[in-house]
Structure formats: structure tokens, C-alpha cells
C-alpha positions in Angstrom: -9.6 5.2 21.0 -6.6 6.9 19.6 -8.3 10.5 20.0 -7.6 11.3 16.3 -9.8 11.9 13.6 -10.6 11.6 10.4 -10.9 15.0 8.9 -13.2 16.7 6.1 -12.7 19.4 4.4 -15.1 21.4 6.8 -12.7 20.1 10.0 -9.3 20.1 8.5 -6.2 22.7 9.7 -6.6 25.2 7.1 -3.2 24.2 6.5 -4.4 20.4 5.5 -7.0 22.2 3.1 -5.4 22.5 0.0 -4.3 18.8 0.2 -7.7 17.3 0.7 -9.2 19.4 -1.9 -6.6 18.4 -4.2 -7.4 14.9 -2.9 -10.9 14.7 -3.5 -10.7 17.1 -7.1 -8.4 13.3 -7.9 -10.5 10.6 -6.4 -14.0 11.9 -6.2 -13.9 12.3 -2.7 -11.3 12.2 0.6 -10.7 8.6 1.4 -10.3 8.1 5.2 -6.8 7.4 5.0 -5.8 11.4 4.0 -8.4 12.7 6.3 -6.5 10.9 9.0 -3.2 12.1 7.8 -4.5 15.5 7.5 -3.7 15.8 11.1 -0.2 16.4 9.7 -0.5 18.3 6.4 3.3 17.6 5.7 3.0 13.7 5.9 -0.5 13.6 3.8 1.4 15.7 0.9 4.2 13.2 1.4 2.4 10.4 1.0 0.5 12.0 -2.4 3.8 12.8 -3.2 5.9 9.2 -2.6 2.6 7.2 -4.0 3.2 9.4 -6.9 6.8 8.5 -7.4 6.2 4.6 -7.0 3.3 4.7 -9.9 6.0 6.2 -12.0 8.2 3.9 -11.0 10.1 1.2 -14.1 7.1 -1.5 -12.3 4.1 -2.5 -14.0 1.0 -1.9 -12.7 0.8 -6.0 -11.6 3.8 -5.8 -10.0 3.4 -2.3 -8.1 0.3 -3.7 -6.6 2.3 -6.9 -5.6 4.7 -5.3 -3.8 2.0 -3.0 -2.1 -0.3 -5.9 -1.4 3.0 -8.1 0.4 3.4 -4.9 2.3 0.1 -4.5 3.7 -0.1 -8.0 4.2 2.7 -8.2 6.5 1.7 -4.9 8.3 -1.8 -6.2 8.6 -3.4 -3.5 7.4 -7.1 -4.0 6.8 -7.6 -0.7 5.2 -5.0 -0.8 2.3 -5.7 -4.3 1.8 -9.4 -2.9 1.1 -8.5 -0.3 -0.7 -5.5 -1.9 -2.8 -8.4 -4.6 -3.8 -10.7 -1.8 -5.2 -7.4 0.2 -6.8 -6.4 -2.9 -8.5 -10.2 -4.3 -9.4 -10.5 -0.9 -11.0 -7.0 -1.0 -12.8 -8.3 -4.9 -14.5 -5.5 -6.3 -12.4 -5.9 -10.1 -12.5 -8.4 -11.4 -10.1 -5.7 -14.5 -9.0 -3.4 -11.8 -8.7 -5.5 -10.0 -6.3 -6.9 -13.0 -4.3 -3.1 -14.6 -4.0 -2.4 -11.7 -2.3 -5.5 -11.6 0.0 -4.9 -15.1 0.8 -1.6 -15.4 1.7 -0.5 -17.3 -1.1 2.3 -18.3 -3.7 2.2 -16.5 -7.1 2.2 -19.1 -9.9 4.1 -16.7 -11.9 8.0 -16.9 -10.7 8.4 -13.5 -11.5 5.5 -12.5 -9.2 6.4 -14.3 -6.9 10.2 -13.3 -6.7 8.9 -9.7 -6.4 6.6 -10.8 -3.5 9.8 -12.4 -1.8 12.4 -9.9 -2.3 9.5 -7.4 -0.7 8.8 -9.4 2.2 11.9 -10.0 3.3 12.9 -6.4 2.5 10.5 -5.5 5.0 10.9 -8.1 7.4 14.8 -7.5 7.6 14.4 -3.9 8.1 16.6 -3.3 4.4 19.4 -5.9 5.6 18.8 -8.9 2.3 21.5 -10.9 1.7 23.7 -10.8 -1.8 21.8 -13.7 -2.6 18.5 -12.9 -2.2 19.1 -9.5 -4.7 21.0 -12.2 -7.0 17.6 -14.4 -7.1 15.7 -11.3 -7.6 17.9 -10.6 -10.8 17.6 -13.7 -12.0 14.1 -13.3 -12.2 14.2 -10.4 -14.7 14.4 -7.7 -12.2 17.4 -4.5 -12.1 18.8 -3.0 -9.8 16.4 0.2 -10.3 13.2 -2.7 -9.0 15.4 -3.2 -5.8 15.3 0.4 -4.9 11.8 0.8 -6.1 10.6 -2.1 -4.1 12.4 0.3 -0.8 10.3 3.5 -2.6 7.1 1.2 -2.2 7.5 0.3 1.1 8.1 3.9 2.3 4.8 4.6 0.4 3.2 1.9 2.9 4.8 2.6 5.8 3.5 5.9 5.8 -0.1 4.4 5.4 -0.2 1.6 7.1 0.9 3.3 10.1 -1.0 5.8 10.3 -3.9 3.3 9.8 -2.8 1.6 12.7 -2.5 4.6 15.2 -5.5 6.4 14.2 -7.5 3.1 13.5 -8.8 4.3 10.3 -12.0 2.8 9.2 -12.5 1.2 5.7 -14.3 4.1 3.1 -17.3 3.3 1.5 -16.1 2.2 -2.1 -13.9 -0.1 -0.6 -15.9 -1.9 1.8 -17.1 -5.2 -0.2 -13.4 -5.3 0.0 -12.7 -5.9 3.7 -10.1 -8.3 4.5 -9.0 -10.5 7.2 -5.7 -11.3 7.6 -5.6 -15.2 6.7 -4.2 -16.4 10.3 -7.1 -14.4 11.7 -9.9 -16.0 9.4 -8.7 -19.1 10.2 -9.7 -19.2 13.8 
């Protein structure tokens, strides 16, 4: 056990107040993830804040979720992959588009699927794609401005997905006919 918790707005630092109620005035209600980050008042108003910034980012909303989808993915983060699978359900995102993504799969659409490439090896290569790799994501349509919003969304899930990995956040409610298993993982 990591020892940390997931706040309310009962336990919080009265300096992580403000941000959940805020939270839950948005949402309904605090979803696990910002109770956990509540911890650290500063890093839950960031990731409000950088979440923000990526949903008003030149993406659509298909192609923000693909690139947040690829991210968790590759982090292995049960939680957002629940979550993101609710989000998107509720935003009519396309059901292949959403089960692609919780399979492991190839996007049909070359578009998609050049956004889901460009993110994963943006993420696996820590930032360092090759020339070529930004030329084939042009070519698909994209700009310059989706390179650097595709490095905006994967600050958005870095700060989530690892918190959800240190603090071992569990799944909320809403999202739990959403749980996911990592493909590799289902497979054995």
C-alpha cells in the first residue's frame, strides 16, 4: 500500500478545498483521481488546468481521445482507460473508436491511426521522433500546432497516470462497467 489517500472534501488540506469543490460543482462529484492528487493541491489545479488547455486544443474531440487513450494504453493505466471509456461514451465518440483503443488495435481511419502513431512513439521516445515520422504525420493532414498538442496531451497524462500508479487509485463508480485490462494481460 502506497499510504496515500483518496481524499473528500471532509479529509482534504484545506488548501486542496477549493479545487475539489470546484471539481465536484463540474462533474457531479470528486472522481478518485483528484482526491488522490489532492494530496498536492498545486498538481490537482494543474492537471484541471493542462486538461483544460488540451480540450481547447485545434484536435477534435475523436482525435483528443485518441491520443489520450494511446497514452494510457501504453502507461497501463486502468483508471483513465475506465474513465476515458465513460468521457468518450458520454461525448457519442465512435464505439470502434473507443474499443480500437481498448483492444490494442489499428485504426481503420489513416488519419486516426497516424495520430495514434505519432503519440506512441512520442511517448515511447521520450520527445526524440525522427524528421520522418513528423513528415508522415503531416502528410496525414496534421500541423505543426497537432505535434505540440499531441506533447500538451501527454503532459495531461502523465500527470494522471502517474499519480494512478503511485497512489493505486481505484476505478470511481460511474466508470466501473468500464474497467479494462490491458490486452497482453487478458490474454493470459
Amino acid at each position: 500500500m502506497s499510504g496515500f489517500q483518496i481524499h473528500s472534501l471532509d479529509t482534504a488540506p484545506e488548501d486542496a478545498k477549493a479545487v475539489l469543490a470546484k471539481t465536484k460543482a463540474k462533474y457531479g462529484f470528486v472522481p478518485n483521481l483528484i482526491g488522490g492528487l489532492a494530496e498536492a493541491p498545486a498538481a490537482a489545479e494543474a492537471y484541471l488546468a493542462v486538461g483544460e488547455a488540451f480540450a481547447s486544443s485545434s484536435f477534435t474531440p475523436t482525435e483528443r481521445h485518441v491520443v489520450w487513450f494511446t497514452i494510457n494504453a501504453i502507461h497501463g493505466c486502468d483508471y483513465c482507460m475506465a474513465a476515458h471509456t465513460g468521457i468518450a461514451k458520454s461525448e457519442s465518440i465512435a464505439e470502434d473508436v473507443i474499443e480500437t483503443a481498448r483492444a490494442g488495435g489499428d485504426y481503420s481511419d489513416p488519419r486516426l491511426q497516424a495520430l495514434k502513431e505519432l503519440t506512441t512513439k512520442m511517448v515511447l521516445d521520450r520527445g526524440w521522433v525522427k524528421p520522418e515520422e513528423i513528415e508522415a504525420f503531416l502528410a496525414a493532414g496534421f500541423t505543426r500546432r497537432n505535434v505540440l498538442e499531441v506533447i500538451l496531451g501527454i503532459s495531461h497524462k502523465v500527470l494522471s497516470n502517474y499519480t494512478n500508479h503511485v497512489v493505486g487509485t481505484p476505478v470511481d463508480r460511474p466508470f466501473a462497467p468500464f474497467e479494462w485490462v490491458p490486452p497482453a494481460a487478458a490474454a493470459e
